[in-house]
N, C-alpha and C positions, 0 to 999 in steps of 0.2 A: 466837682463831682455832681452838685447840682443839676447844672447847665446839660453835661454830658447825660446824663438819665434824662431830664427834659429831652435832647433832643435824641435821644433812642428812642423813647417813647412815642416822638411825634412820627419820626421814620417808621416806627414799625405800624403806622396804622390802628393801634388798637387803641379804645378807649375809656373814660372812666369808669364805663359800665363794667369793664373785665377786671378793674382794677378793683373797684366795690365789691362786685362778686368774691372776690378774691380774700379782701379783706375780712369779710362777712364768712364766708368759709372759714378762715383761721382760727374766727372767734367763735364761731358755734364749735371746731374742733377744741377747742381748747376748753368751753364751758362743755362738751361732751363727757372731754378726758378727765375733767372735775367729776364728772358724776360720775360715772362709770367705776371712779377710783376709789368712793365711797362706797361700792357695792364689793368692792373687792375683785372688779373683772381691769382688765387688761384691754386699754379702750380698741388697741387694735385686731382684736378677735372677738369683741363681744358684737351682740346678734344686733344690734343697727349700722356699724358703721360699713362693713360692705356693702351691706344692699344700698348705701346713700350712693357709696362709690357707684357701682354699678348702677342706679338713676342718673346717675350726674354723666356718665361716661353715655351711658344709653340715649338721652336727650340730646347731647352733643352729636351724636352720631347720627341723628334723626334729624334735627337742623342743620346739621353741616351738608348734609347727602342731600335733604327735600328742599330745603331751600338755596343750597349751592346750587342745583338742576337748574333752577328759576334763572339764577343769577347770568350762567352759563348761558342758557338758552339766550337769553337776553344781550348778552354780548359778543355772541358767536351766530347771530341773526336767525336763530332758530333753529339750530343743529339738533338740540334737544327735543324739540317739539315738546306739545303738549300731554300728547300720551307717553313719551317719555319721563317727562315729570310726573307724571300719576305713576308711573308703573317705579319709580325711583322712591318716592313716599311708603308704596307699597313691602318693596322691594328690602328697605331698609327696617322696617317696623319688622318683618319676616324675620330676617336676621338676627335684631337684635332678641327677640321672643329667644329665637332658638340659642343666643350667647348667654343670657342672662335672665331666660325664666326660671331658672330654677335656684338665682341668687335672692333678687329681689322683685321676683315675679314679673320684670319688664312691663311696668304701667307704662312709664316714661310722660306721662300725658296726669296735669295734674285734675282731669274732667274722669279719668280715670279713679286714681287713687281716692276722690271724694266719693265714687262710683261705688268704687268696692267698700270703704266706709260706713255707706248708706245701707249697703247690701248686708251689711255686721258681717264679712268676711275680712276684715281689716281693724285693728285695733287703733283706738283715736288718737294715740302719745307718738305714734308712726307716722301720720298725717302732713303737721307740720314739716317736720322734717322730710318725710318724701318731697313735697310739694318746693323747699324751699333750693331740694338737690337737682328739681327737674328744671324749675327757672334760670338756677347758676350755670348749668350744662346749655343753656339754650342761649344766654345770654354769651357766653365763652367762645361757641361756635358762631355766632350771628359777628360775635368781633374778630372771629380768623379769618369770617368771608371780607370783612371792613378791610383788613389788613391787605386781604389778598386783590381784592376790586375794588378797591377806594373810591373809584368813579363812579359807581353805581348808586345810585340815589335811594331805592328800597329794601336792596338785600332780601325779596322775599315777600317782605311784611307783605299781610293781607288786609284788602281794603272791598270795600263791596264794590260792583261794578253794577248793579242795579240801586235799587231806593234801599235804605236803610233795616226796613222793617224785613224786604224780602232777602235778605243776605242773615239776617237776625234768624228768621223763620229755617230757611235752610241750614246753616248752624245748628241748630237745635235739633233737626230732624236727622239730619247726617250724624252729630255725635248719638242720636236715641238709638238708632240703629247699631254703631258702631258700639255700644257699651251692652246692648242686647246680645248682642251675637259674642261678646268677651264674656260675659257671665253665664254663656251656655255653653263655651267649650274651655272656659279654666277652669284648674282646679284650684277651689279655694281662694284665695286672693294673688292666685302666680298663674301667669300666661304661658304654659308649657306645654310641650310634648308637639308630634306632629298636625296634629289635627289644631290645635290653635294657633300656629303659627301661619298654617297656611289661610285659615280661616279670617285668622284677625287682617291678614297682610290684603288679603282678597278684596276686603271689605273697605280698608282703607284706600286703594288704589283705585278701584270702583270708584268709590266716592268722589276723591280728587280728580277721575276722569269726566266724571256726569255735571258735576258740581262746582269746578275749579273755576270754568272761566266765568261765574255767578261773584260765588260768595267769599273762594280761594280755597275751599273746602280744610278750613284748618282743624277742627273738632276738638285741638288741644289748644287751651291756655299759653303753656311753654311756647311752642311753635309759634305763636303769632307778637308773641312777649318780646322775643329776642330779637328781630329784625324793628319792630319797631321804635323800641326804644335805644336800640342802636342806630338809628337814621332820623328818632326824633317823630316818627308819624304816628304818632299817637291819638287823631282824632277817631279812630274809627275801633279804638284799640276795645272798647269796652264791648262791642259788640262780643268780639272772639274770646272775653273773658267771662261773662256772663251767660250764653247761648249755650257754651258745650256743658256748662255745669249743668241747667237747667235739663239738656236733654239727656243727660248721663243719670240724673237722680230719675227722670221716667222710663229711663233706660232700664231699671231695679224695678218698677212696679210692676211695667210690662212681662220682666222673667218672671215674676213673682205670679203672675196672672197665666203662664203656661207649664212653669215646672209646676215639681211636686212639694208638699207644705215642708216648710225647713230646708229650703235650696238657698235662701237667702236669710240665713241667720246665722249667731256664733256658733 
């Protein structure tokens, strides 16, 4: 039995990462169902475990589509092109806003959810666990492109195509922007209704258009998490986990500097 799950395992392409993720999910579900059972709620109706689903589903769907584009492009000589991959990032952020803003507000992006945090429209004991549902999702997808194009060496991952500091710099600036214009057309700490979806998706497809063949224009954490530590390219990894956070939390002072007083608090 061994042998035979060994080699399903190796046939199907996918990797430790989807398997950790996996496991790690169980046991946060299981230490949920612990708690949750002490409070007298019924773990699968009570107020976190959908919206994790729905992060975890949302981010899968946002690296499977934006960085599948990549991948596609790349082995089809550029059928994709490059505005096709910007308008595919865009495209899919849109979408998911309008499937699941009104579950778990469609952060999906965990430069987001620290966002909304900073901004006190998000409570803190929420944080973790968003953050931990948008990784596994990104990590899940980045292993079904493994599966699906083995040959491919990056799956996506983003690396700077300039000097370090200016991929850093742009990072920062593109999530400021992107978490600026999320906190001036959500309500509250959920991405919802017509006006932010078309906003937020606008913004983000922009971005990856102007910005992509620079820095990769990744703005989220998750996005740039999954491909690369499914291909192991990790040198450059800290940029895109560092940058979007930094310009997400100025992304909050800046709203704070043009709405009105109490736009970003509980």
């Amino acid at each position: 039995m061994a042998v035979v799950a060994i080699g399903f395992y190796r046939q199907s392409g996918f990797t430790v990462w989807s398997v950790g993720a996996l496991v790690v999910t169980v046991l946060l579900t299981a230490a949920s169902r612990t708690f949750f059972a002490k409070e007298g709620s019924s773990f699968l109706s009570n107020e976190l475990f959908k919206p994790l689903a729905a992060e975890f589903l949302g981010t899968f769907c946002l690296v499977f589509a934006g960085t599948g584009a990549i991948v596609i492009n790349d082995v089809s000589g550029g059928a994709t092109t490059h505005v096709g991959v910007a308008l595919t990032f865009g495209l899919i952020v849109l979408a998911m806003i309008y499937t699941l803003g009104d579950i778990s507000g469609a952060h999906i992006n965990p430069a987001v959810t620290l966002g909304f945090f900073a901004a006190r429209r998000f409570p803190a004991r929420k944080v973790l666990p968003y953050i931990l549902a948008q990784l596994f999702g990104a990590i899940v997808a980045s292993d079904s492109l493994h599966a699906l194009f083995p040959q491919h060496m990056t799956l996506g991952a983003t690396e700077p195509a300039g000097s370090v500091g200016q991929s850093f710099i742009l990072e920062f600036l593109l999530t400021f922007i992107l978490m600026f214009v999320i906190l001036n057309v959500s309500v509250g700490a959920k991405e919802k209704g017509i006006t932010a979806g078309i906003a937020i998706g606008a913004v983000i497809g922009l971005e990856a258009l102007f910005a992509g063949p620079i820095s990769g224009a990744s703005m989220n954490p998750a996005r740039s998490l999954g491909p690369a530590v499914v291909t192991l390219h990790l040198q450059s990894l800290w940029i895109y986990l560092i940058a979007p956070i930094f310009g997400a939390t100025i992304g909050v002072v800046a709203c704070r500097c043009v709405r009105e007083p109490g736009c970003c608090s509980a």
